[in-house]
N, C-alpha and C positions, 0 to 999 in steps of 0.2 A: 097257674104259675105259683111256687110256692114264695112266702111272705121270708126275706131277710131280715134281720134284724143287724144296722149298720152304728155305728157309733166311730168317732173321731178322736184319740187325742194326738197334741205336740206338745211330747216331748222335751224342753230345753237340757244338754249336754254338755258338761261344761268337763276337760279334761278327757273327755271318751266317755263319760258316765252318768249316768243320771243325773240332775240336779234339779230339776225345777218341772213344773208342765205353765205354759202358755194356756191362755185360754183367747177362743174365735171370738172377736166383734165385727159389726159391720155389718151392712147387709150383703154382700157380697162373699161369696162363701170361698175359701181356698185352695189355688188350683196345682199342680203337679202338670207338670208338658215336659213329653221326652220329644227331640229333635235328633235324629241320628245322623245326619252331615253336621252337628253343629260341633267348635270347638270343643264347649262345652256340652253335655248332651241331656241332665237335666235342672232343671227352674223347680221351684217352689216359690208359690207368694201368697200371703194373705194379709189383714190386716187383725190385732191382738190387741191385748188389754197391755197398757206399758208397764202391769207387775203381772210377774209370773208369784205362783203355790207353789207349798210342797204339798206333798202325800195326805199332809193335814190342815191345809187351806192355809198357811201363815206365807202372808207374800216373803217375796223371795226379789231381790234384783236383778235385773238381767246386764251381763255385759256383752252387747250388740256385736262388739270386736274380736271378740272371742269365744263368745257358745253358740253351738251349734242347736238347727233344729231336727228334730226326728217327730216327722208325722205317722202316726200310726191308724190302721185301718182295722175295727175291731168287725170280723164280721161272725154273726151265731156267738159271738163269746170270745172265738178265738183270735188272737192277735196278727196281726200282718203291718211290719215294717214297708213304711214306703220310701225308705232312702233319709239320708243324712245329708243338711243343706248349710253350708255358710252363708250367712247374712250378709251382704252386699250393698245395700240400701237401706235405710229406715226412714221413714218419715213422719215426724211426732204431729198427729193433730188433739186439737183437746176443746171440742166441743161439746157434747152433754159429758164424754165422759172422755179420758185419756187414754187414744189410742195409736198406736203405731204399726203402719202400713209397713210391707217386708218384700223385700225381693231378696232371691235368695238362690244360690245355687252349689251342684253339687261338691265332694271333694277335691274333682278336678281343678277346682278355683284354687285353691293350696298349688299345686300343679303349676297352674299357670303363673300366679306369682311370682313363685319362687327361680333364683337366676342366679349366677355366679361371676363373679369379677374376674372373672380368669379364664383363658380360655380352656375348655374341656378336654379332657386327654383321656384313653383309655387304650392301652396296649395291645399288639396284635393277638388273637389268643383270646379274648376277652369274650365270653360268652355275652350276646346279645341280652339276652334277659337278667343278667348281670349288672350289666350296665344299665338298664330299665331299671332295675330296684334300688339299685346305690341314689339314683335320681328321685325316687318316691321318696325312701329314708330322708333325702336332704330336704324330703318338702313337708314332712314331717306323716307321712303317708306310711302306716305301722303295720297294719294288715291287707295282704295282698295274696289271691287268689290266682295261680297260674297255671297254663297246660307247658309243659318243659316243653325246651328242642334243645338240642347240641350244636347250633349254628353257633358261630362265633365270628366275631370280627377276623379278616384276611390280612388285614393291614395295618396299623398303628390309626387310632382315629383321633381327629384334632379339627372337624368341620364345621364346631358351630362359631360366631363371634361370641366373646362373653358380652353377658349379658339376654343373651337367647331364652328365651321363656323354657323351663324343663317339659312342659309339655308338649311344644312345639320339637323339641328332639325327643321326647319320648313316643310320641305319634311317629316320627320320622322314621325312628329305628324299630320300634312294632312293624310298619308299611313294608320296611327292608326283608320282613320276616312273614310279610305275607299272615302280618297276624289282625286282628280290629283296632281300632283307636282304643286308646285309653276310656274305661268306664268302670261307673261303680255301681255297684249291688245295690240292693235294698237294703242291707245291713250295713251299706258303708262301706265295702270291701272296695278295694283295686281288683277289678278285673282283666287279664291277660291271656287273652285267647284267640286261634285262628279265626278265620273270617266263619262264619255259618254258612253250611252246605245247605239250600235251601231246599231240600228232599225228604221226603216222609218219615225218611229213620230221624230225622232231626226236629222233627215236629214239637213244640213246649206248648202249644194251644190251640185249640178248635173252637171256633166260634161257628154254633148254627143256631139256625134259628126252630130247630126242631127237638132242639136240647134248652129246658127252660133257667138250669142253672148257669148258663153262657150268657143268658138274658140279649142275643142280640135282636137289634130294633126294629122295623119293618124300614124297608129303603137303604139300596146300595148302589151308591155310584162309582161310575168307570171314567179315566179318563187316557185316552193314550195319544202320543207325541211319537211319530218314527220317522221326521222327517230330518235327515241329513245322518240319521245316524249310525253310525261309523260300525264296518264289520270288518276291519280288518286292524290289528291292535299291535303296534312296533315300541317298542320300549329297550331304549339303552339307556349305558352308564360308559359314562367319559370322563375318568379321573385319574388325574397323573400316578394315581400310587398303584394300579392297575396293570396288567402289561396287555395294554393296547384297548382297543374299544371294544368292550359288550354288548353285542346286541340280544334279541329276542322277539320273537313274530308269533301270531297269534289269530288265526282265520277262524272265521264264524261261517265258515263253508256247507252248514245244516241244510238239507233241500228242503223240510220241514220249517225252517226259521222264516219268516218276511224279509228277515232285516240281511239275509244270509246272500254271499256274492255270487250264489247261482240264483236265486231267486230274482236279484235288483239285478243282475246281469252287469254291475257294473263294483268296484271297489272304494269303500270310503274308509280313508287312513286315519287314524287316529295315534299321535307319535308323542311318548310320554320320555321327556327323561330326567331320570336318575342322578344323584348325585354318590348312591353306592348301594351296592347291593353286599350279601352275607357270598352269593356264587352263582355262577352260572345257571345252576339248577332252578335257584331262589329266584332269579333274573324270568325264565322261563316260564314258572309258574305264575311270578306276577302279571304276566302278559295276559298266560289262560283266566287266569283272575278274571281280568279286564273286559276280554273276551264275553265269560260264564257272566260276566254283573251283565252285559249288553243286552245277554236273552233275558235278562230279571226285570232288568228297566226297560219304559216305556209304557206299559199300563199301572195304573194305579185305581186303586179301589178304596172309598169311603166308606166305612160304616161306621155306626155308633152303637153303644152298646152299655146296660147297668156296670156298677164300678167292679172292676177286678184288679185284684191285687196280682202280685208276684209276676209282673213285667218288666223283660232286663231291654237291653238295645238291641236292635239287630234280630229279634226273637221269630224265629222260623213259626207260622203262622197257619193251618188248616181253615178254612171257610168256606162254608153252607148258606147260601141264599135261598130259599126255596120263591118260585114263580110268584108273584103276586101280581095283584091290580091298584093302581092307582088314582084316585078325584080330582081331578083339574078342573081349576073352572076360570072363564075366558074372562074377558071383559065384557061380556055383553052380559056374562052373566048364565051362560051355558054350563052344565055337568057335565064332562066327559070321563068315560072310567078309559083306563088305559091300561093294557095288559106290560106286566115288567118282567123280564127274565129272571131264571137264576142261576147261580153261581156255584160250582163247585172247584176249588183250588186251591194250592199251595203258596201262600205269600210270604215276603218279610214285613216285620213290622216299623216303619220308617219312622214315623211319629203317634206319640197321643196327648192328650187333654184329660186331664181327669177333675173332674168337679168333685171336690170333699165334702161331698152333705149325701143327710140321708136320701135316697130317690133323686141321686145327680148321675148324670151321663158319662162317658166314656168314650169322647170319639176319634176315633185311628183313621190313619192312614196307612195305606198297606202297598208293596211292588208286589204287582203279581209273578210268580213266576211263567212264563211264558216259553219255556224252552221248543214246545211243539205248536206254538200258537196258528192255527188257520187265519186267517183274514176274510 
């Protein structure tokens, strides 16, 4: 296996720009966790010297409130941004030397902040991602990366109360459009894009264990959950400004599927509704959405793996297991070797952990896709 060479720094950002680097204390080394159901979808925390350098080691101040952090992953030389984090937390301790502890998370938190005393208005006409960017703008959210649509608003819109977190209607009207939640790049960017098809043309990584620059670990667990769960997926919208009720139905009728209502021989409803969609079409597809995530979810897959950079949310996923054996040993004190399966599949990548040191881990959680799954 060939020898990386990994190095660390963060960044301190002050204005969008460079200003200061932080330096790691602690014993504890600094972690990076994406969560992709979570509001928010990434964390940064570590603990720092409470002055930051410049370029030429002359401390610098830090203001907590306002600069942001940017960890970077230098791996062979070359640079890799791991995301832009607001500071959230600090906590000064000052024992041998003066340090402050960080929680810290990503741009979204501007996002979510951010809210308006009035309540939100935008006209019939109004292009959805339109109205998604006029909401970044106010949250002081500058660059933003998008896949266009031509949908628009059908109606005159006025449905949040003021005071509604922007990210919570911006999520809201992304969903409308059948696009992902609100996220950001490793550069910091707003990202605005449909959901990930989770099929081989969409692939961004392959983890095997038969490719040493993927570095994954030996040991992969599975674990799956298909009880109660719903294959048949009903989704309307009932809103006065509407003419009349929307509905949309969506059967996981697969003879291939487990989960599917030839197979259970019986139908589990699952009934979402809306408070507005872009149109009937929109309506429709979110259903199949619902549906396609049903064959995704339900098994999930751990593995762990040396650090890699350039991981977004949501990131359509390849994996290689190959067969191994396992040492268990009982309480009596017995060897047992155990033979382990292995894996080949297409996942999403739901969450990870990433440990920022040299020869630190990386460990994911993965949906497997399952769309032809046997049992």
């Amino acid at each position: 296996m060939p020898t990386r060479k990994i190095l660390f720094r963060y960044n301190l950002l002050r204005g969008g720009g460079f200003y200061a680097r932080l330096r790691a204390a602690g014993r504890t080394a600094p972690h990076i966790r994406m969560q992709g159901d979570g509001q928010i979808k990434m964390s940064f925390s570590g603990t720092f010297s409470a002055v930051a350098v410049d370029v030429d080691g002359k401390p610098m101040e830090i203001d907590w409130l306002s600069d942001e952090i940017q960890p970077v992953m230098l791996l062979d030389g070359v640079e890799h941004p791991l995301g832009v984090y607001i500071p959230t937390t600090f906590t000064l301790s000052e024992d041998v030397a003066v340090t402050v502890s960080v929680e810290a998370y990503d741009r979204a938190q501007r996002v979510l902040d951010t809210n308006s005393a009035r309540l939100l208005y935008w006209p019939a006409g109004t292009k959805y991602l339109d109205a998604v960017e006029q909401l970044l703008s106010a949250a002081g959210i500058t660059t933003v990366f998008k896949t266009d649509t031509d949908d628009v608003f059908s109606e005159d819109r006025e449905d949040w109360d003021a005071g509604t977190s922007y990210l919570t209607v911006v999520n809201d009207l992304l969903r409308e459009i059948n696009y992902k939640d609100l996220w950001f790049n490793a550069d910091g960017a707003a990202m605005l894009e449909p959901a990930a098809v989770p099929e081989a043309s969409q692939i961004r990584h392959i983890l095997s264990d038969k490719d040493p620059e993927t570095l994954v670990l030996p040991g992969v667990s599975r674990g799956s959950d298909y009880f109660n769960a719903p294959n048949v997926f009903e989704v309307y919208v009932a809103n006065p400004d509407k003419s009349g009720l929307m509905r949309a139905v969506a059967i996981n009728d697969n003879p291939q599927s487990p989960l599917s209502t030839v197979r259970r021989g019986r139908s589990i409803v699952q009934v979402t509704k809306l408070d507005n969609i872009a149109d009937q079409a929109a309506l429709q597809a979110y259903a199949e959405r619902q549906r396609n995530d049903s064959l995704i979810t339900g098994e999930t897959v751990s593995v762990s793996t040396g650090l890699l950079p350039d991981w977004g949310v949501g990131d359509v996923v390849a994996l290689h297991a190959s067969p191994h054996t396992t040492t268990l040993y009982s309480a009596e004190g017995r060897i047992e070797t155990v033979a382990a399966p292995g894996m080949d599949a297409i996942c999403l990548s739901r969450s990870f952990d990433m440990e920022l040191k040299a020869g630190g881990t990386m460990r994911h959680t993965l949906d497997r896709v399952v769309y032809a799954l046997e049992l």
